[in-house]
C-alpha positions in Angstrom: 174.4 111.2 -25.1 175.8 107.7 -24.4 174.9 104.6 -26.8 175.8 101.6 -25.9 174.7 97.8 -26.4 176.1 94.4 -26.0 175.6 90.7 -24.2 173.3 90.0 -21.0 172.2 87.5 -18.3 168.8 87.1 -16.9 167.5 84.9 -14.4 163.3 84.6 -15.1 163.5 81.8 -12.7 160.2 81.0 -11.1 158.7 81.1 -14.5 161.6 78.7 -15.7 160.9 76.4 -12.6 157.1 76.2 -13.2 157.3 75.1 -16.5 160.4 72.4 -16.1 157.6 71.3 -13.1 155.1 70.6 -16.1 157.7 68.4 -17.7 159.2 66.6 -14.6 155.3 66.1 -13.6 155.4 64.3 -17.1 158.8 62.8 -16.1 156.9 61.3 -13.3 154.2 59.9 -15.3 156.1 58.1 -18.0 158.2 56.6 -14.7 155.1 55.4 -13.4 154.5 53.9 -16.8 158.0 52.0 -17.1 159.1 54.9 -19.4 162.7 56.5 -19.3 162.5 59.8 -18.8 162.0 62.5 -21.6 164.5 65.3 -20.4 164.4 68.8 -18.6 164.1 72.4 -19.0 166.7 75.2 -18.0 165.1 78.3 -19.4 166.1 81.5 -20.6 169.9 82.9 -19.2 171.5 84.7 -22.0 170.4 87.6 -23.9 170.9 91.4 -25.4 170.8 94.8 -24.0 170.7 97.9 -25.6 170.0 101.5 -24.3 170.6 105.1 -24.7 171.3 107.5 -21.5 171.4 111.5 -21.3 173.8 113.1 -19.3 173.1 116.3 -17.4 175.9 117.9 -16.2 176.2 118.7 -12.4 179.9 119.6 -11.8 183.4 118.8 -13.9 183.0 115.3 -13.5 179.4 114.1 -12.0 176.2 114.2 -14.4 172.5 112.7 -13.6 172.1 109.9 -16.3 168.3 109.7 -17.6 167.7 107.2 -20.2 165.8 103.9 -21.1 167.4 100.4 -22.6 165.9 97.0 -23.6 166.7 93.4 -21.9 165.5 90.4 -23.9 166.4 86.3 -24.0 165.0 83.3 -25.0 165.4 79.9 -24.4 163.5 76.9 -26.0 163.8 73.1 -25.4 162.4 69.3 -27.2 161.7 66.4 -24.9 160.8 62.8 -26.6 159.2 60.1 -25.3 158.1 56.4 -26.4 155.4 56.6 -28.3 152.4 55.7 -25.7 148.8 56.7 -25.2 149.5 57.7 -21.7 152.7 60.2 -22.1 153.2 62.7 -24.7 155.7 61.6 -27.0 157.0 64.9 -27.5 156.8 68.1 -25.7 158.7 71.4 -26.6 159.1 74.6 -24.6 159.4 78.3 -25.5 160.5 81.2 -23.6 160.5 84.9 -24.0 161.3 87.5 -21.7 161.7 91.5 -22.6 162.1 94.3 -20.2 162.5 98.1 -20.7 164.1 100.2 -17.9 163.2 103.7 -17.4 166.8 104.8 -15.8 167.8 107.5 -13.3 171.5 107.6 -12.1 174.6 109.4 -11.2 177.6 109.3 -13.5 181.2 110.1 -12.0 184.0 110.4 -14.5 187.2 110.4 -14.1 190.6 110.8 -16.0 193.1 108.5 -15.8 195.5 110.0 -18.7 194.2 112.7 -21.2 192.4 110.3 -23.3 191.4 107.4 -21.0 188.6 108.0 -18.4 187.3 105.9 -15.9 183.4 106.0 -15.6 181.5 104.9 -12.5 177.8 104.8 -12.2 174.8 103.3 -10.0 170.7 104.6 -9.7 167.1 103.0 -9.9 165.1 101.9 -13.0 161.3 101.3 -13.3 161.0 97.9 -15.4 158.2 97.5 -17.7 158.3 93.6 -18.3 156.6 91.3 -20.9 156.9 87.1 -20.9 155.2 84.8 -23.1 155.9 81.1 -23.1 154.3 78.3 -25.4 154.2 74.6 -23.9 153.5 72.3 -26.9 152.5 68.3 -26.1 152.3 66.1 -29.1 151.0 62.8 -28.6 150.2 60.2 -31.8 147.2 61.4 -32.8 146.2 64.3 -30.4 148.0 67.8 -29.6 147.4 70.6 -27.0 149.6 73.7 -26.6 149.7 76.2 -23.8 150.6 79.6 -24.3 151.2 82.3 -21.4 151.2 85.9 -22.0 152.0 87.9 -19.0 153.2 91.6 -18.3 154.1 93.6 -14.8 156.3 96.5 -13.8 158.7 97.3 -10.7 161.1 99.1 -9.0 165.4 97.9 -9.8 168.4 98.9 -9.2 171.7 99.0 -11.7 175.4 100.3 -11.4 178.3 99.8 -13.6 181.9 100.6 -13.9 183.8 101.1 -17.4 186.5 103.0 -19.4 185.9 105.4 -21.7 188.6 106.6 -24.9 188.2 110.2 -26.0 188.5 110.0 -29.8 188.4 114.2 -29.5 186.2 116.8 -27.8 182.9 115.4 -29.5 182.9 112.0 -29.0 184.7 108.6 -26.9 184.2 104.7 -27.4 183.3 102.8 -24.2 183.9 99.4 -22.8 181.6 99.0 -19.3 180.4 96.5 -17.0 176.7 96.5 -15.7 175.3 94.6 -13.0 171.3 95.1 -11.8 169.3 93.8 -9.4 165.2 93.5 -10.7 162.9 91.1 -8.9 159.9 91.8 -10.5 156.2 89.7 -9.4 152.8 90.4 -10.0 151.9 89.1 -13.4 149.2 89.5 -15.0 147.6 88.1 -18.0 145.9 84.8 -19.8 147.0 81.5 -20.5 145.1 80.2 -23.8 145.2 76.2 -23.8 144.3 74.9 -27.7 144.4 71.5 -29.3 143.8 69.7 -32.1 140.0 69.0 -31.5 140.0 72.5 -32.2 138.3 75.9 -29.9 140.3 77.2 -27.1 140.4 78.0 -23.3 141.4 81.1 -22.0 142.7 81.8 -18.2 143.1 85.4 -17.4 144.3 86.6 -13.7 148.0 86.1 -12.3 150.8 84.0 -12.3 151.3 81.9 -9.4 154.3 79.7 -8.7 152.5 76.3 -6.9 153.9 73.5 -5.3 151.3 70.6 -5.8 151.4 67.3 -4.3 150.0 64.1 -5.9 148.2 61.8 -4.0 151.3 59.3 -3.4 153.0 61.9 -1.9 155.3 63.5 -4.9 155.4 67.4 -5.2 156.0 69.6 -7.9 156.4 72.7 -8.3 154.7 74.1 -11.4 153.3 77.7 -12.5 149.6 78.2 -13.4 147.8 81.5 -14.3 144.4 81.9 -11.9 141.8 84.8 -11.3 142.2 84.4 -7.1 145.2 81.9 -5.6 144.2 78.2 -5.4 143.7 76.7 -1.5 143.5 73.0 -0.3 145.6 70.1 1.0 146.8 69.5 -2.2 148.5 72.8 -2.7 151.5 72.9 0.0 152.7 76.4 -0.8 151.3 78.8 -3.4 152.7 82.2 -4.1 152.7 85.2 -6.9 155.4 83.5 -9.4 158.9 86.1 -9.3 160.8 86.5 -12.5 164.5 87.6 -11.6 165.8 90.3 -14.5 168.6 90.4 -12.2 171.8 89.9 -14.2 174.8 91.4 -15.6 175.4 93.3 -18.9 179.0 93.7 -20.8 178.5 96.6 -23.2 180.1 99.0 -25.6 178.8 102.1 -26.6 179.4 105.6 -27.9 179.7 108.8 -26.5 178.6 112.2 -28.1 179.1 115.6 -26.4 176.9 118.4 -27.8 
């Protein structure tokens, strides 16, 4: 059994884009206005793995690796504004991004020295994913928030390379590098909008990535969660919204031989 845990990168990047298109959408506005701009939104990058792996033995030094880990991050943001009737005078966003892969790889070990090991690995992993994001606007004497909850699976791919010290026969400490490559779309789920007057409005259906131009001509591209994909002159590209789990992982971890 291998245990193992450490730093990770993430790239949920159409979700990232769509929501700093809310805010430069806003930007816009307060320009408009004769307001300075509020400020941006660079989203969730840096987060934690964990995981555990089983190791099957198929020869002296190759075993089939079955396992399962967690990815999360989160990233949140504040943008102010002059006060004004027109332009939120403050907005703040929240993200959250989890993904658990269902592993199957091949491990190749090899020794270096009788205590040192080199460990070289690579297979597919079935991502379960969950995202939520909350998109709070505050003006002087009204609110509204938006928050999306989203899931969706797909097919990745990691490998990793590390060294591995034998402490004795039973167990080793590890130092490895991961990388993995997980484009994951098709989101599903709702996007609840309330406010200060109170009640709610629910979207349910998928996450689309839109770019939308505004009648002067200006386009942004922003993400929106609808039951069938919008259509019309004013929507100049609209696809399912991507989030990239793609990334790399710098672990430690545990090994125990039974």
């Amino acid at each position: 059994m291998r245990f193992y845990g450490g730093l990770s990168t993430l790239q949920p990047s159409d979700l990232n884009r769509g929501l700093a298109g809310w805010l430069d959408l806003w930007n816009h506005t307060a320009e408009l206005n004769g307001l300075p701009p509020g400020g941006g939104f660079d989203g969730a990058r840096w987060g934690i793995e964990a995981g555990a792996d089983l190791l099957i033995p198929l020869g002296p030094w190759l075993s089939l690796g079955l396992g399962a880990g967690s990815i999360s991050a989160s990233a949140s943001s504040q943008s102010h504004f002059p006060s004004n009737d027109v332009v939120p005078s403050s907005h703040e966003i929240k993200v959250r991004a989890w993904a658990v892969p269902l592993r199957a790889g091949l491990h190749c070990l090899l020794s270096l020295t009788d205590r040192l090991e080199i460990r070289l690995q690579a297979g597919a992993a079935y991502y379960l994913v969950r995202v939520e994001a909350e998109y709070a606007r505050d003006w002087n004497d009204y609110w509204e928030k938006d928050l999306y909850k989203l899931k969706s699976a797909g097919l990745g791919y990691q490998g990793g390379i590390g060294f591995q010290l034998r402490l004795n026969r039973w167990a080793a400490v590890f130092l490895e590098g991961q990388a993995r490559l997980a484009r994951i779309s098709n989101f599903s789920g709702s996007l609840e909008r309330t406010s200060s007057e109170g009640g709610s409005i629910l979207q349910e259906g998928t996450l689309y990535l839109i770019d939308y131009k505004l009648a002067e001509g200006a386009v942004f591209s922003v993400v929106d969660v609808l039951d069938e994909q919008p259509s019309g002159p004013a929507f100049l590209k609209v696809r399912k919204a991507v989030l990239d789990f793609s990334g790399f992982a710098l672990n430690m971890g545990l090994t125990l031989n039974f």
